[in-house]
N, C-alpha and C positions, 0 to 999 in steps of 0.2 A: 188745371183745366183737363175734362174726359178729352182724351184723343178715339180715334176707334181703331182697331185691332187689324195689325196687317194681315200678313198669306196665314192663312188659317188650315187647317187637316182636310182634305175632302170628305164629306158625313160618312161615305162607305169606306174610307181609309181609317177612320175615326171609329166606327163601329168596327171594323177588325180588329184594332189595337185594343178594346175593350173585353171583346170575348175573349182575346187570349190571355188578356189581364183577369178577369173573371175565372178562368180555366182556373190557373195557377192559384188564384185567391178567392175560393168561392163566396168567403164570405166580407169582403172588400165591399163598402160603400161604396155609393155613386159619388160621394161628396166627397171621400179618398181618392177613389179614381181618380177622378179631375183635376184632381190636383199632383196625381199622379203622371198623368197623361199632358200639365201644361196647357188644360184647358178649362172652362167654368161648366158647373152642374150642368146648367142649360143648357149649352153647345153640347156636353155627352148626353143627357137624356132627349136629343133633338133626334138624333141618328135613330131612335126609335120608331119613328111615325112613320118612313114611307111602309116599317111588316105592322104598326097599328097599334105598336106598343106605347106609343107616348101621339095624342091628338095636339097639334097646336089648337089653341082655341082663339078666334077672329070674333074680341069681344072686348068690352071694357071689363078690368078684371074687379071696379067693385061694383059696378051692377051683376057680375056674378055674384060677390060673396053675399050680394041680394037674394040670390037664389037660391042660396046653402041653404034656408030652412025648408025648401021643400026635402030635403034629404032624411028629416029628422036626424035619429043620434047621430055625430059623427064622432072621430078625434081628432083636437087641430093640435099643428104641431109647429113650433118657431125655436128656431138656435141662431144662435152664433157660433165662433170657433170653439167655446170652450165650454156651452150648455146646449142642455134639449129641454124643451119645456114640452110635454101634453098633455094632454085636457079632454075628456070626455065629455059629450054635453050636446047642446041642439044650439044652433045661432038665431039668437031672439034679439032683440030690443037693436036692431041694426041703423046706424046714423052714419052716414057720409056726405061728406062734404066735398069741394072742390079738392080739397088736399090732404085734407085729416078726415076720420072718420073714428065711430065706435061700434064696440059688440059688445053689449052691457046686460050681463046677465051673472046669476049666481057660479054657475056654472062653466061658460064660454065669456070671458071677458076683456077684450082686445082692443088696442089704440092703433090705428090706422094710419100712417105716413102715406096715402093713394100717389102722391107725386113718385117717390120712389119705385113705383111697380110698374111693368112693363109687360113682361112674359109671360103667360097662360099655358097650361097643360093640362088634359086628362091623362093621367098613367095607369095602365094595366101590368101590373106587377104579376108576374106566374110566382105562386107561392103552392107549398104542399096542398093544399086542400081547393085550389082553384086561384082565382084572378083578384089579386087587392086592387080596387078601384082607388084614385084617388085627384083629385085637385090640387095643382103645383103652382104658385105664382115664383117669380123671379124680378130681379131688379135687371137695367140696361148693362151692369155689365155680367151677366147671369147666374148671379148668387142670389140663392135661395132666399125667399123672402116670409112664407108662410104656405104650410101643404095643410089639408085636409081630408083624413081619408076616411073610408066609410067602414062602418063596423054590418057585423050579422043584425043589428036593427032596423038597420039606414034604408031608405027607399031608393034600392037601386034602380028600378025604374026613372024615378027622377033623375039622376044622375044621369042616365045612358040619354032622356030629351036631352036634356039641356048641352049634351056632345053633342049630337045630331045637328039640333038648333046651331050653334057656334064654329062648327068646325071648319078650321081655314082652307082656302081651297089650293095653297100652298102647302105640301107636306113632304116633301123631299127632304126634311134633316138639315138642312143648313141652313143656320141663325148667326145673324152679323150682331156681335155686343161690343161695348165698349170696353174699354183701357183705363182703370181706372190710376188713377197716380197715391203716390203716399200724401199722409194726412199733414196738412201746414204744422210745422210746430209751434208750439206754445211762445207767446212770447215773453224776454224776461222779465223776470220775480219783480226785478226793480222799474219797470214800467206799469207796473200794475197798480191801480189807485187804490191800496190795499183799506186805509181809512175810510174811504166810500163804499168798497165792497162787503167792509164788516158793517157799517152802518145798515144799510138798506139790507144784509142777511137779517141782522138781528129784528128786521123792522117788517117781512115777511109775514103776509098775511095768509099763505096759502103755499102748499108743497110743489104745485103746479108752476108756481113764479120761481122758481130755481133756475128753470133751464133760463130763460127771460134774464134773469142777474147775470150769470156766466156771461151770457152773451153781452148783454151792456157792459159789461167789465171788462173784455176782449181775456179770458180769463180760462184756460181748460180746466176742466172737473177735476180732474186729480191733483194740478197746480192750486185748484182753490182747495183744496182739503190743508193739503201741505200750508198754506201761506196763511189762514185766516184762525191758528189759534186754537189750543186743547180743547177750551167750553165748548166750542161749536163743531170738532172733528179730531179726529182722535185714532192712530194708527193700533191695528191688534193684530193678534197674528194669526196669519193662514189659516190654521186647525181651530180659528174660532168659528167658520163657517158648517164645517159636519160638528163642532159642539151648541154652535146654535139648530141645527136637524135635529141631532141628536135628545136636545135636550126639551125643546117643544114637542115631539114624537114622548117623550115619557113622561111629561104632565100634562099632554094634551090641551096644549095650547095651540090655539089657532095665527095661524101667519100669514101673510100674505109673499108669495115668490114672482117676482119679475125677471122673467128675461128677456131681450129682447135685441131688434139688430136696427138699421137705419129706417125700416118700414114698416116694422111690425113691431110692438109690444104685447106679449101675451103673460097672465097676471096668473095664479092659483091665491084664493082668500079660503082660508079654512083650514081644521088640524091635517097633521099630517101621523100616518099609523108606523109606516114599515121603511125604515133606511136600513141601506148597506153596501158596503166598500166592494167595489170588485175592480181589480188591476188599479189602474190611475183613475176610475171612475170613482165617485161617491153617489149615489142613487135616494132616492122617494120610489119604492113602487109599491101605490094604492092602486086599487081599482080604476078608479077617476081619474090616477091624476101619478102622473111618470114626471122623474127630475133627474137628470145624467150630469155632470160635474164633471171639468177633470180637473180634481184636486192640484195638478204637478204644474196647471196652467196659472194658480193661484200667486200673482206676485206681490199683490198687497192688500189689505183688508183691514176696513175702516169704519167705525164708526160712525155717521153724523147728523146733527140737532139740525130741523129747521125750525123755527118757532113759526106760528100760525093762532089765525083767533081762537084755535079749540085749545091750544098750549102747544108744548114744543111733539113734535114729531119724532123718531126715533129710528133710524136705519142702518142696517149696515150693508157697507156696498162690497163687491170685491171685483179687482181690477189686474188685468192679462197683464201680457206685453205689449210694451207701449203704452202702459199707463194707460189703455182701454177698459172701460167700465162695462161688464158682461153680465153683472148678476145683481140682485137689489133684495136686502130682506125688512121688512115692515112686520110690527105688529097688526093684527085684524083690529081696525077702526069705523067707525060710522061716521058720518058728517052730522058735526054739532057735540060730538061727544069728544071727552080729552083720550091718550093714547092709554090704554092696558097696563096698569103698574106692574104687572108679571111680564109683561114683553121687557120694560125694564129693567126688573128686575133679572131677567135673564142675558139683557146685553149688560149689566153693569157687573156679571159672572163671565163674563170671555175672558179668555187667553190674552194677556197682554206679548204685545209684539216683545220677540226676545231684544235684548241690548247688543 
């Protein structure tokens, strides 16, 4: 169960410890920070608002991301602990729901979790050349859920109504989140109704009903990998994921990159041109379209089939610590059509996990 969070920093005791965290490390994240500091994004980027550098915004945050296409270009951006995904593009073809939601386009293409989101922010960033505008959403216990920011195309005008419009008439810097606790664990191997779980995998009409099986099977993702057999998942190692970059970037083959967190899913579908390794990172940087890794985060990496009416599916995932699933790579697909025999043929070229 979330508890919420007891004595917390006072915001102007909270933004002193930051500047002089910043002093020391100019180029220190806010997402370092925080966790630096023993506190969540959103509680340090809160301390901003009463000098005007972070607005809370007094809105629902997806009838904003409604209002991202008046911005034209922007770039969205979603991670977790161990990926950055961005996306250059406009927000079109936008569907939300009570809980879930989409952004369905070539370009900007996003699964929506709305239940998970809480928090709102415009942030003005002082950068060399003036002020990066940007859109910040957060979950209740104030980890980052998906930011948005605007490039030299963007209608900043729109952007700066849509703050005016929204902006809460609370702005003092101090934000109450919750406590979140560790995740249930898995339960055992041998409670697991493994014969029904391979049945109804192999019986899979759609890549969509995966997450659906786990769950009726009371079954974690990584435990189902492990338990249900080579044919259908299949362990490689680490350095199959920059050889699966590497090797789609030089026969330009198109792929699809998933990363994503409890709220946000955001997708890249199409080749990719320029990778490269820098310290624990492994990088994509196109124009369009930025991918950060830290390789050293890599503890297992896996293979796996789902069958479906177009034929079987092909993916490989790779998974932190704790047996958390951070990253997802697919072949480029269409619906009705079977999967790219060269996506295959490049995963059935990986690095098999050492012995």
């Amino acid at each position: 169960m979330d508890t919420i969070v007891g004595e917390r920093p006072a915001p102007a005791d909270l933004a002193g410890r930051w500047a002089a965290l910043k002093e020391a490390e100019p180029k220190l994240r806010i997402r370092d920070a925080a966790a630096r500091l023993g506190v969540s994004e959103a509680e340090l980027l809160a301390t901003g608002a009463p000098e005007g550098r972070a607005v809370l915004l007094q809105a629902d945050p997806a009838w904003l991301i409604e209002q991202v296409p008046t911005f034209g270009e922007v770039m969205a951006l979603t991670r977790n602990d161990h990926a950055v995904h961005e996306k250059v593009g406009r927000y079109d073809n936008i569907s939300i729901g009570a809980h879930a939601g989409l952004v369905l386009n070539q370009e900007i293409d996003l699964r929506l979790f709305m239940n998970r989101w809480k928090y709102a922010f415009a942030v003005m960033d002082p950068i060399k050349d003036g002020i990066r505008k940007s859109l910040q959403f957060f979950d209740k216990f104030g980890r980052a859920v998906h930011k948005i920011y605007l490039r030299p195309e963007s209608d900043e005008a729109a952007f700066d109504r849509l703050v005016a419009s929204c902006r809460a008439d609370d702005q003092s810097g101090a934000l109450s989140v919750a406590a979140s606790t560790s995740p249930a664990a898995d339960h055992a191997d041998s409670e697991i109704d493994l014969p029904g779980l391979r049945t109804d995998w192999e019986n899979l009409h759609d890549t969509h009903e995966f997450h659906g099986l786990l769950r009726r099977y009371k079954v974690g993702r990584h435990q189902a990998l492990r338990l249900i057999g080579d044919d259908l998942a299949y362990p490689v190692d680490p350095s199959a994921f920059r050889f699966a970059l590497e090797s789609a970037a030089e026969t330009e083959l198109p792929i699809m990159v998933f990363v994503g967190n409890e709220g946000c899913i955001q997708i890249h579908g199409g080749p990719i041109v320029r990778t490269a390794a820098m310290g624990p990172w492994f990088n994509v940087l196109d124009p369009a379209f930025n991918l950060h890794v830290r390789e050293d985060a890599i503890e297992a990496a896996w293979v796996v089939r789902k069958p479906t009416v177009d034929g079987v599916v092909t993916s490989v995932e790779l998974y932190g610590p704790g047996g958390v699933a951070f990253l997802t790579l697919f072949g480029v697909r269409k619906p009705g059509k079977a999967e790219d025999g060269k996506w295959r043929e490049l995963v059935d070229r990986l690095p098999a996990k050492a012995s």
